[in-house]
C-alpha positions in Angstrom: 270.9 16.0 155.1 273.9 16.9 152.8 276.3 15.1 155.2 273.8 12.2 154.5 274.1 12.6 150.6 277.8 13.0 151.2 278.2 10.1 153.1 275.7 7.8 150.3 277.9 9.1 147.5 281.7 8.2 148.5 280.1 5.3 149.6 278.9 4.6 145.9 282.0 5.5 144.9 283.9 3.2 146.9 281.8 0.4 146.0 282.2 1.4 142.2 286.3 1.5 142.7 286.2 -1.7 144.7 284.1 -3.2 141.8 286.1 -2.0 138.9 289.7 -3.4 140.8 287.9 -6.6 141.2 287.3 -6.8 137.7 290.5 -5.7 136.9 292.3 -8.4 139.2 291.2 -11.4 136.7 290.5 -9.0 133.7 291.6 -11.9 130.9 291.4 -15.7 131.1 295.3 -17.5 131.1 295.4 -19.7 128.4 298.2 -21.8 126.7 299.3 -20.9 123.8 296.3 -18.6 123.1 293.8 -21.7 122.8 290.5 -21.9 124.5 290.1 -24.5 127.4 287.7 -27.6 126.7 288.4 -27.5 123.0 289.6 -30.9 121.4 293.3 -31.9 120.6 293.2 -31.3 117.1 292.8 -27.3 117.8 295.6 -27.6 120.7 297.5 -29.7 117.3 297.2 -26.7 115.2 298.3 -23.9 118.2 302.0 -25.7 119.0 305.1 -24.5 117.9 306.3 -25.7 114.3 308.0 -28.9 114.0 306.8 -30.2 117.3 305.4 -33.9 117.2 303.3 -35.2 119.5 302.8 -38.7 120.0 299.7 -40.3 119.7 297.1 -39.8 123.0 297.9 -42.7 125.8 294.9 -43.6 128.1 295.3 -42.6 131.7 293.7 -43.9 134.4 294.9 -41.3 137.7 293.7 -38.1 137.1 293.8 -35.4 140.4 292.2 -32.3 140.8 293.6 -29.5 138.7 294.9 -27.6 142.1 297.1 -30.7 142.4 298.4 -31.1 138.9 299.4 -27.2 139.1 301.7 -27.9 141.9 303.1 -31.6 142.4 300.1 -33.4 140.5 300.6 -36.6 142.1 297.4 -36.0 144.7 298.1 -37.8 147.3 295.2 -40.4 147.2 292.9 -37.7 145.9 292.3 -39.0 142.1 289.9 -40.2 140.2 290.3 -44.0 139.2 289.3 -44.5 135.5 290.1 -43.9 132.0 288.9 -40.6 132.2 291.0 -39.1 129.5 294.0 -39.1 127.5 297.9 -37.5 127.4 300.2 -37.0 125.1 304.0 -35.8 124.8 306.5 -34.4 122.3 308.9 -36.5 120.7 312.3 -35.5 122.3 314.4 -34.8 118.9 311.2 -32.3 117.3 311.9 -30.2 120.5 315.3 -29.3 120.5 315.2 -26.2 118.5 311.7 -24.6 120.7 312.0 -21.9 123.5 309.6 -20.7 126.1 310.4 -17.2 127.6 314.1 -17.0 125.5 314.6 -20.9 127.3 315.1 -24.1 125.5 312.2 -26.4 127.0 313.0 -30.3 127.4 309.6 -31.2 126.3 305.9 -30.6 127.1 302.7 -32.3 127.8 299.2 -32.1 127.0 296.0 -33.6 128.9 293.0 -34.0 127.4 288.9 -35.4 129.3 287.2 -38.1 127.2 283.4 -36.0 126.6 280.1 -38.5 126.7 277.8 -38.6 124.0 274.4 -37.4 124.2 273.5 -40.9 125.6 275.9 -40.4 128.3 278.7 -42.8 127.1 282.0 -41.6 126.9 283.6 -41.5 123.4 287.2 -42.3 123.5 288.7 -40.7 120.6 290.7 -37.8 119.6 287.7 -35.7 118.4 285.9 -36.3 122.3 288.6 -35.0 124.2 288.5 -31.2 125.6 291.6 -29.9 126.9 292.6 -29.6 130.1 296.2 -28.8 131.1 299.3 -27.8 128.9 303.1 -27.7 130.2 306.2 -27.2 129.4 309.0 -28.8 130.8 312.8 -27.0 131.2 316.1 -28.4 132.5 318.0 -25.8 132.9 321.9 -25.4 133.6 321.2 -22.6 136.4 317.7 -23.7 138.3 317.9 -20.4 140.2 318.5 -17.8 138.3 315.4 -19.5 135.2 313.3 -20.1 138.0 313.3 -16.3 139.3 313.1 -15.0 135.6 309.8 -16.9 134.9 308.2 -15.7 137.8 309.2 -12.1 137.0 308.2 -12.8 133.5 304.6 -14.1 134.5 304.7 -11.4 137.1 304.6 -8.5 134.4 302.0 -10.3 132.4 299.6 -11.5 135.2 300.6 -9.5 138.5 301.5 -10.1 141.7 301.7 -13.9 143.0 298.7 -15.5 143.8 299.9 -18.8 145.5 303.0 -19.7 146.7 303.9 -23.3 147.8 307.1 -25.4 148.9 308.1 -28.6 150.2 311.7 -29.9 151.5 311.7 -33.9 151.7 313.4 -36.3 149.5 312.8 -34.2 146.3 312.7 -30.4 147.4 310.4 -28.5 145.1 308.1 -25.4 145.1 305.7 -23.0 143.0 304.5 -19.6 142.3 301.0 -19.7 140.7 298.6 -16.5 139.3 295.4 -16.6 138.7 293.5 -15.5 135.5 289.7 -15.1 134.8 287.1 -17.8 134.8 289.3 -20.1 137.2 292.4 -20.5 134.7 295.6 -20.5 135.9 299.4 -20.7 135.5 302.1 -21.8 137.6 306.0 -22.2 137.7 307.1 -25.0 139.4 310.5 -26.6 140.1 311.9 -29.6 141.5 315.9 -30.2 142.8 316.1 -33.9 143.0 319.0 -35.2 145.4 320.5 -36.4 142.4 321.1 -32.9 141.5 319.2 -32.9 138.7 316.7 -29.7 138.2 313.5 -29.6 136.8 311.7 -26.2 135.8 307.7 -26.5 134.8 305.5 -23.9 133.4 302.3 -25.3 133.7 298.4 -24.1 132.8 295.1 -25.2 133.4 291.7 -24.3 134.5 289.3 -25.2 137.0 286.7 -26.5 134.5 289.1 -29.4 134.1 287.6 -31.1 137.8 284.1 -30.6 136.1 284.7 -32.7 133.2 286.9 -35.0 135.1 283.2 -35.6 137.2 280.9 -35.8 134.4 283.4 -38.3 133.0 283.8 -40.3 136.5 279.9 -40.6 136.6 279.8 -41.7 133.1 281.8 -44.4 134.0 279.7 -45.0 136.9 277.3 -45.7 134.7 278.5 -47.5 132.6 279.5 -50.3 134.9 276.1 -50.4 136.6 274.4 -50.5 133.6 277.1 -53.2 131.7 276.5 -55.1 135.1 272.2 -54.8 135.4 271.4 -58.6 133.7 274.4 -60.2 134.5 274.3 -63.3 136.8 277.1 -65.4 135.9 279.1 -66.7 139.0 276.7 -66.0 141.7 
């Protein structure tokens, strides 16, 4: 009997340990700049460096899932085809004095999904959107030594690895990515182009962004169905 109680506790207590690590693992969400995924661009606005201008928000009409545009982002054929959302970019000469991690970044990037009203129609403006993706962009003057820096930097903020990827073709590229609570993520990704040009991204997201991309993508479904319903002209 008390090998039995014996045997029930540690097992308790193993359960509670394995418990408390898995909460541990993804204790804090990874956010950029400290602002909340899904809010609208006017809070993202307000959270970027000073003296950083943006330009105004550019329709898009690829968008890939959010494991995609943490690594490559191109997809592959995997994208949604519509004008889901919006991007926008700094302008080159507000940049020059900013720094990421003690690095002067090139520029960086912001991606935004349009939100439907409460009639299910999407409302393209800036005060519709809900952020989805951040970046920064680096072009560094030694690829090898920035690139191993940032991943010991995120590293001691965020633990060990969670993904690694690489790819040797016409552009050779790869990425280190962690893993942060309620599916947000970070990654540091670099490209060598045969050119020998080097590009260095840090980039963050969440996986909340393929939800909205969907509710956007059957909005637009829709849309066009409805738009279409009376329409007989031509047949």
């Amino acid at each position: 009997m008390k090998k039995a109680v014996l045997f029930l506790l540690a097992s308790v207590l193993l359960l509670t340990s394995c418990s408390a690590f898995a909460g541990e693992e993804y204790a804090e969400p990874i956010l950029f700049r400290g602002v909340e995924w899904g809010v609208p661009y006017s809070i993202v606005q307000k959270a970027l460096p000073d003296g950083i201008k943006m330009y105004d928000l550019k329709k898009t009409e690829y968008w890939y899932p959010m494991t995609d545009m943490m690594y490559d982002g191109n997809g592959w054929g995997n994208q949604l085809k519509g004008e889901l959302g919006c991007y926008t970019y700094a302008k080159s000469s507000s940049v020059k004095e900013t720094k990421v991690a003690g690095y002067a970044i090139d520029n960086l990037y912001l991606y935004f999904i349009y939100l439907p009203d409460e009639n299910g129609k999407i409302i393209r403006d800036d005060n519709h959107t809900a952020f989805i993706y951040g970046c920064y962009k680096l072009e560094p003057k030694d690829p090898d030594a920035v690139y191993d820096d940032l991943v010991s930097k995120l590293t001691s903020i965020y633990g060990d690895v969670d993904e690694e990827k690489s790819n040797s073709s016409i552009i050779d590229d790869k990425m280190c990515l962690w893993n942060g609570k309620d599916g947000t993520m970070v990654s540091v990704f670099r490209q060598d182009y045969s050119s020998g040009t080097h590009e260095i991204y840090i980039k963050y997201g969440f996986m909340g962004g393929d939800d909205l991309m969907q509710n956007a993508y059957e909005a637009l479904v829709r849309e066009e169905t409805e738009n279409a319903a009376s329409d007989i002209d031509g047949l």
